[in-house]
N, C-alpha and C positions, 0 to 999 in steps of 0.2 A: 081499266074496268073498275067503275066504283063496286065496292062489294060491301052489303051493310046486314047489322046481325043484329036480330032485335029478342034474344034469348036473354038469359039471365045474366048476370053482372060473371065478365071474365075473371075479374080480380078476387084475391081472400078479400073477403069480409071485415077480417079484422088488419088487412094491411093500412095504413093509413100513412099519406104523401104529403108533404107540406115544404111550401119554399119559403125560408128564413132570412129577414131583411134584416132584424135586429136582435143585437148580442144584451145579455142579462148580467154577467160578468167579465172584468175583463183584464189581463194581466200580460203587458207589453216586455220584450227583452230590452236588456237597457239600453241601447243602441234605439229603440223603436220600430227596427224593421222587420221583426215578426211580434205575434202574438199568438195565444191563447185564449178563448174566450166560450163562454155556453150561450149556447141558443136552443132554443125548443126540447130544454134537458139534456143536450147532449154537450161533448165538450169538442173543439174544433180549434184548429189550425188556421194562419192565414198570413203573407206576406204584403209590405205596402204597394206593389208592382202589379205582380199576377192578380192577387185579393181572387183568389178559386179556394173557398177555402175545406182544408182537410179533413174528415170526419176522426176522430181519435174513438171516440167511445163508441156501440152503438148495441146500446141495452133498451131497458125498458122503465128505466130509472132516472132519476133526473142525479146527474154531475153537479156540485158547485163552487165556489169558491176560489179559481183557479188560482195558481201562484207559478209564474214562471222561474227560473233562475237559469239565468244564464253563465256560460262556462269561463271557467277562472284557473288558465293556465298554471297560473303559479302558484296556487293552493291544488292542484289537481283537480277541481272541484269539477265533475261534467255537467253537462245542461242537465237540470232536472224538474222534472212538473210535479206539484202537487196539490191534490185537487180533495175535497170531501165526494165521495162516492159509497152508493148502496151496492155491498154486494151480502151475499145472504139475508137477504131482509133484515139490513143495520147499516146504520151510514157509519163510516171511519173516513180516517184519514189514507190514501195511497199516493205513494211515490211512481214517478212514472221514469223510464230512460230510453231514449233511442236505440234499437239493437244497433243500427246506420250512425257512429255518432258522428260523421264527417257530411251528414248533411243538413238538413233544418227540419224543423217539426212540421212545416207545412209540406215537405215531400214524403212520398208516400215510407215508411217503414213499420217493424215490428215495435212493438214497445213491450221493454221488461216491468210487471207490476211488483210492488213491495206493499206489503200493507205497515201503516208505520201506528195506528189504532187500534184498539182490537178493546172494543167496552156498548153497552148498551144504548151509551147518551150521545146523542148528536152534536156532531162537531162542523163548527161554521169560523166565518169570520178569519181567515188564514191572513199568517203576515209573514215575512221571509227578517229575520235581523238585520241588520246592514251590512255585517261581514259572513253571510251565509251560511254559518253554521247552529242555528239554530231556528224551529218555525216555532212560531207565536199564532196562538188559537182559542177560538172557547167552546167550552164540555157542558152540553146541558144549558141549564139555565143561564148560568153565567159565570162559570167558574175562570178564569181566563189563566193558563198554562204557555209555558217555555218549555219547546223540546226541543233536549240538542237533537241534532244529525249526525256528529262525528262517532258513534257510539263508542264502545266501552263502558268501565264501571260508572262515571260520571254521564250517564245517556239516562239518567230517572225523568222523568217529567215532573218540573217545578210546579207550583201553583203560586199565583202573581197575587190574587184576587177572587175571591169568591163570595159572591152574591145572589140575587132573587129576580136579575132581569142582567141581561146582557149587557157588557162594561163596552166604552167608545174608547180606546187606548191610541197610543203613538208610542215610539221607539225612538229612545236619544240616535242620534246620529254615532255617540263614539258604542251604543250599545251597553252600558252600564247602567241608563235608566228608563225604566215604563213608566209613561203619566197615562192616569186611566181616570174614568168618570165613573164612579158605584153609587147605587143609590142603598138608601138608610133602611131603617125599619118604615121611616115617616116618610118615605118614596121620594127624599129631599138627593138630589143628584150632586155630589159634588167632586173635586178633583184632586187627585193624590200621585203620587209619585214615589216609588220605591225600584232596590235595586234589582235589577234585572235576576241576579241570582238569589232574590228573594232573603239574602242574610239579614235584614234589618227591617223593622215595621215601616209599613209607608205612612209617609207623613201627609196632612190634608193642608193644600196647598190653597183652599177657597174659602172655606170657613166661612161659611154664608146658609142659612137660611134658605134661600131661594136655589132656584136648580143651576148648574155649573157642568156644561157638555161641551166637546168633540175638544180635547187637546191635540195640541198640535208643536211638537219641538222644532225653534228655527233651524235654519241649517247649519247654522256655527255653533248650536246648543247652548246659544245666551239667553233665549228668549225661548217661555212657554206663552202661546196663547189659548183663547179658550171663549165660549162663546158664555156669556151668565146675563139669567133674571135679575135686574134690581127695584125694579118698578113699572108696577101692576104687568102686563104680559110683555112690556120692552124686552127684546133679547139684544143685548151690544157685545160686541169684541173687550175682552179684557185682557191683560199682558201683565206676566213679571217677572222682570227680569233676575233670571239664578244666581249674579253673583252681586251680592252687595253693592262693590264699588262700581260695576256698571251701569246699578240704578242711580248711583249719587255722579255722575259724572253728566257734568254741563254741556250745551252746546259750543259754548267756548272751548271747554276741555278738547271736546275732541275736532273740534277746528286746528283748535294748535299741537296736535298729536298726527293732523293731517299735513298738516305745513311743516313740521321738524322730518316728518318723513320723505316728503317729497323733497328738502334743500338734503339729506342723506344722500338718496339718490342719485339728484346731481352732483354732488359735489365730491363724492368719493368712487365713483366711475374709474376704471384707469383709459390713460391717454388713448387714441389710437396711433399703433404704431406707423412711422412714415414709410412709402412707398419706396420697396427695394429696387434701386439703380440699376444699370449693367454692370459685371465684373461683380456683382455682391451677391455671389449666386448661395455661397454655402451659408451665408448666415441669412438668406433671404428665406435658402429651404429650412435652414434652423428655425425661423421666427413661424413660416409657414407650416412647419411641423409643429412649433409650439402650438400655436391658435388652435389647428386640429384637435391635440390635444385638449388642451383649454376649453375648447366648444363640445369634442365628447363628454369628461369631465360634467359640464354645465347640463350639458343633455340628459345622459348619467343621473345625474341631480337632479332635473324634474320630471325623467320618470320614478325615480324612487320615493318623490314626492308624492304623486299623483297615487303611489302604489301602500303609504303609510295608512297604516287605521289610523282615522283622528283618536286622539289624547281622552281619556276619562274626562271628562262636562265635569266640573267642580260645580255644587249648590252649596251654597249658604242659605241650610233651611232655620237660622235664628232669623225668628220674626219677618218670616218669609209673605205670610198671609198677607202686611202689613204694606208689602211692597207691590200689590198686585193693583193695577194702575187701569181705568177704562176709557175706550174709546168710542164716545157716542156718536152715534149719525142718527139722529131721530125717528122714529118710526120706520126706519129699514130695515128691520128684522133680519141681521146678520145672522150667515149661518154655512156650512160647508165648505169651516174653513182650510186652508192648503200654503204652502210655501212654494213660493216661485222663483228661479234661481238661487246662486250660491249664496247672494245676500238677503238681507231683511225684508223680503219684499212680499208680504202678506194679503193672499188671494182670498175672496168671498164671495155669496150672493147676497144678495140684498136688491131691494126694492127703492131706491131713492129715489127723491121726487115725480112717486109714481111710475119710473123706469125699472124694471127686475131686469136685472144682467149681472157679470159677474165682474166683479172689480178691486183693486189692488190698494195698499199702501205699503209706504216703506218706511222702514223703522231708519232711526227715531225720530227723526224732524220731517217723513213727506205722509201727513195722516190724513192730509184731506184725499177720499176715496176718490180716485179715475177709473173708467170703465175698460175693461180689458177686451172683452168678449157680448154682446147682446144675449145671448145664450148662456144656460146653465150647464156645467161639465161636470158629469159623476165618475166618482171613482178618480180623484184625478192623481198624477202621480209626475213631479217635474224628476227629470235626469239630463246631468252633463253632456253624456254622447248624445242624447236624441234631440239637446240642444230647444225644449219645450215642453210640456206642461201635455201626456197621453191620457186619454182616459176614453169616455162615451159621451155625446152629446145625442139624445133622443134613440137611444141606440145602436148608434152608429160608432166607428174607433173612429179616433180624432186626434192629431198632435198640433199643438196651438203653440204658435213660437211667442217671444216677449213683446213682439209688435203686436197681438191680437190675431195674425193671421192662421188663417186654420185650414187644416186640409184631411180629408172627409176619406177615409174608407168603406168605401160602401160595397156591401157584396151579397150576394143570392147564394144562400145552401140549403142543396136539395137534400129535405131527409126523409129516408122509411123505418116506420116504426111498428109494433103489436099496438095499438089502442086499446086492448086488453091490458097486459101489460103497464102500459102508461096509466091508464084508470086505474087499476091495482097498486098501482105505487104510489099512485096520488091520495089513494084512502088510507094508505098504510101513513104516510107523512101526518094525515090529519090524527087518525088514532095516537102515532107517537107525539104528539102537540097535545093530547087532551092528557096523555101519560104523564108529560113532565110538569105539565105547566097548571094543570086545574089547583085549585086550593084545597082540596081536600087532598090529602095523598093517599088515605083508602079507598078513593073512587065509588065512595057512595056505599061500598062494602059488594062491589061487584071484582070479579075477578078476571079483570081486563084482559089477558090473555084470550080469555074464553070468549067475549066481546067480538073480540079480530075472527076469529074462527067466526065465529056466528056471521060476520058481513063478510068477508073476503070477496068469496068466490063470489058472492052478488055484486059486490061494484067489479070484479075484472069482467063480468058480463053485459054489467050495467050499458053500454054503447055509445051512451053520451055523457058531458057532462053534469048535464044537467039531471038525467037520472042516478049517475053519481051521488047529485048534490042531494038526490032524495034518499040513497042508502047512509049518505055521512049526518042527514040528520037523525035518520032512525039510530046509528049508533051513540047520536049526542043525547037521545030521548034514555037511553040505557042510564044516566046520572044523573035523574029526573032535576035536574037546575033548572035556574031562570037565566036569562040574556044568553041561553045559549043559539049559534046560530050558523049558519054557514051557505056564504053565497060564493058562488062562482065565477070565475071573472076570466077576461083574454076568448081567444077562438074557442069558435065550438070543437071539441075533437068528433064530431061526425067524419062519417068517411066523405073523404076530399081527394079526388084525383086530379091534381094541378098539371102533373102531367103523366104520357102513356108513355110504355118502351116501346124504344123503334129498334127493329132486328138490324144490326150491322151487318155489312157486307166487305170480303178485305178484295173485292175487285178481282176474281180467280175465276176460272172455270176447272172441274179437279176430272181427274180421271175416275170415272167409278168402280170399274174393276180392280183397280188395284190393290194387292195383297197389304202394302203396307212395309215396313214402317210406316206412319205419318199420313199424309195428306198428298197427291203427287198431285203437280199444277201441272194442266194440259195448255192454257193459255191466258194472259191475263189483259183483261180489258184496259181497253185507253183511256186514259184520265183518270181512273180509279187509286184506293189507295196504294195498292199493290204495285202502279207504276210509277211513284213520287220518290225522287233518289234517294230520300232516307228510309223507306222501307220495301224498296224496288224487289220482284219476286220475279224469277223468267219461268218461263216452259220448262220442264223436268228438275225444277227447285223440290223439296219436299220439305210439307210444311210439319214441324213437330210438335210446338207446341205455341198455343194461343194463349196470351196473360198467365201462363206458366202452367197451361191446363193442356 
């Protein structure tokens, strides 16, 4: 019997449904087979297999930044998330932990919150250290800070860097040094490098006039690159190498540092031993016990390898500027640069001969650029275990191996939200953008607090965004400026029902008299859920509880 209801809308009003194709941020485990990532402000779960992915947050505020870490038995360190999140009308930083820690982030659990921020100024831009114990972030405008995680008395929050717009940084691999991008008073961007615990001034490693962005430390920490202005708006790859004699050393040099190694190798190997007879039983288990030995030993020895923090990165910053070397591809406007695998092998995009994709060289002799990828990859991040190059491509999580092949995560999450709420926090975001960032700092001689009162509760009622868009410029009108402005951009947040709930059935017919405990099944239908072996119910089962309710 079709049955239709032509009355007023069943749903709240302000509930608002939306299904989520693509991710905003995104932060893989080093293995690559889970992750972390935000969509639609919220922050969410996902494995490479299932891809159903889990909702972690579910406010009315937008999540960002995620930073996965994954667990490190031998440091005791557990898996921990850390994300920029608004709670009390102020974005901090918090830590997140599995209550479950024996299963993954994408299965469903509790999670314990830490706040590990607690200040006025918005914190974005998160980076994890290489040996996880400290996260790297920036406050406000661009102040850019190292905070351990081990706490105790050495737990202060460092300051690396503080500037008038947000710094492009990297992290040595042995974790000893930040190379960061600051721009001047004369909004000239250039590149520096100081140590990680801040004891020494950083030194400017570009010394150039023209702008000097996105550093980048290779993976053996010989090589910084960087992308620099030198003529008229060309942007090309520039490199230089940290330690002196590395810059001075020939392709011959290391030809013949290649060839003395590899006749080492051979020539100093020990024999294999020959194959034990019959009757040579005890010296055969002797030798056979040896080699065991020998090969644990050897074992022994590459995992304690694989388990060393790499060695402090030595610089030789005498007349370091002098040593920075460029690599032009003409009119390609390199940029988004990244390191791919253990060696020198330096990823970009760029435009060549009219082709945009993303494409590789390796240091020091293979500089003519090959395409790796047709596609641009944000966020990208290579790791050993995951054996390629994670990040998003159009949205989407993606692990791209060394051949170019790529393989696509794609997934659907369904989320509900306040669109109140969501409005509301989207005007509060713009307010604290006009707080830190306007050039006056008395705001006209208005008393900005009082501002937010005045609009609030108009944009959380506001309904769309676009009427949003009309309470955020009445607030911008409040600093009588010029060029100010504010458009709107992505889905409408109108209410959208993508989809309706459908009442589940567990396939029971129940006794209605009955007193209770529980539910008592009188009989349960064929084919239903109730009759499938892993949740099979018979006649006089009593049901207690449903999803723990």
């Amino acid at each position: 019997i079709e049955i239709r209801y032509a009355g007023d809308p069943l749903v709240d009003p302000d509930l608002l449904r939306r299904e989520l194709s693509k991710a905003d941020a995104i932060s893989f485990a080093d293995d690559g087979l889970e992750m972390v990532f935000t969509a639609g402000g919220d922050l969410w779960a996902m494995d490479t297999v299932l891809k159903e992915p889990q909702r972690l947050t579910e406010t009315g505020s937008y999540e960002s930044s995620p930073v996965l870490q994954t667990a490190d038995k031998q440091s005791d360190t557990p898996s921990r998330l850390f994300v920029v999140a608004r709670r009390d009308d102020k974005f901090d930083i918090w830590q997140a932990e599995r209550a479950n820690t024996d299963g993954y982030w994408w299965q469903p659990s509790d999670l314990h919150w830490t706040q590990l921020t607690n200040d006025a100024a918005v914190e974005s831009n998160l980076r994890l250290a290489p040996d996880g114990r400290s996260l790297y972030f920036v406050r406000g405008r661009g102040e850019l800070i190292r905070l351990p995680l081990h706490g105790g008395d050495d737990a202060t929050p460092i300051t690396i860097a503080d500037s008038f717009s947000s710094p492009d940084y990297d992290i040595s691999p042995c974790g000893t040094w930040v190379a960061f991008a600051e721009s001047d008073d004369d909004f000239n961007s250039e590149i520096w490098i100081r140590t990680a615990d801040a004891s020494s001034p950083a030194v400017n490693i570009s010394q150039h006039p023209d702008n000097d962005d996105s550093p980048r430390f290779s993976p053996d920490g010989t090589l910084l690159a960087f992308t620099a202005r030198r003529a008229d708006a060309e942007s090309d790859i520039h490199y230089v190498y940290l330690q002196a004699d590395e810059a001075e050393r020939t392709a011959r040099d290391r030809s013949l540092a290649e060839a003395l190694e590899k006749m080492k190798k051979a020539r100093s190997g020990a024999k294999a031993k020959p194959e034990a007879k019959p009757g040579d039983t005890d010296e055969a288990d002797d030798a056979a016990s040896g080699n065991a030995d020998d090969a644990k030993e050897d074992a022994d020895a590459d995992d304690a390898t694989d388990d060393v923090t790499p060695k402090p990165t030595r610089i030789d910053f005498d007349r370091i500027s002098e040593r920075v070397r460029r690599l032009s591809v003409p009119e390609a406007g390199e940029r988004g640069l990244f390191w791919v695998g253990e060696k020198a092998k330096l990823a970009f995009h760029a435009d060549i001969d009219e082709e945009p994709a993303t494409y590789t060289v390796t240091f020091p002799d293979e500089l003519k650029p090959k395409k790796l990828i047709s596609e641009r990859i944000s966020q990208p991040h290579w790791t050993k275990p995951a054996k390629g190059v994670l990040g998003l491509i159009d949205g989407v999580p993606v692990l791209v191996d060394d051949g170019g092949k790529i393989d696509r995560f794609t997934f659907t999450a369904r989320q509900e939200l306040s669109q109140g709420e969501r409005l509301r926090d989207a005007f509060v975001v713009a307010w604290e953008t006009m707080r830190d960032r306007w050039y006056d700092e008395r705001l006209g001689g208005r008393v900005w607090a009082d501002v937010r009162r005045k609009y609030i509760e108009m944009a959380e009622r506001s309904g769309d965004v676009a009427t949003l868009g009309s309470v955020i410029e009445l607030m911008l009108g409040e600093l009588n400026g010029s060029h100010n402005g504010f458009s709107p951009r992505g889905e409408s947040t109108g209410s959208r029902q993508p989809w309706t709930d459908e009442t589940a059935h567990l396939g029971v017919r129940l006794v209605a008299d009955d007193a209770g405990p529980g539910l008592l099944v009188r009989d349960v239908l064929p084919g239903g859920p109730a009759d499938r072996v892993e949740s099979r119910l018979l006649p006089g089962d009593r049901i207690e509880a449903i999803d723990g309710t």
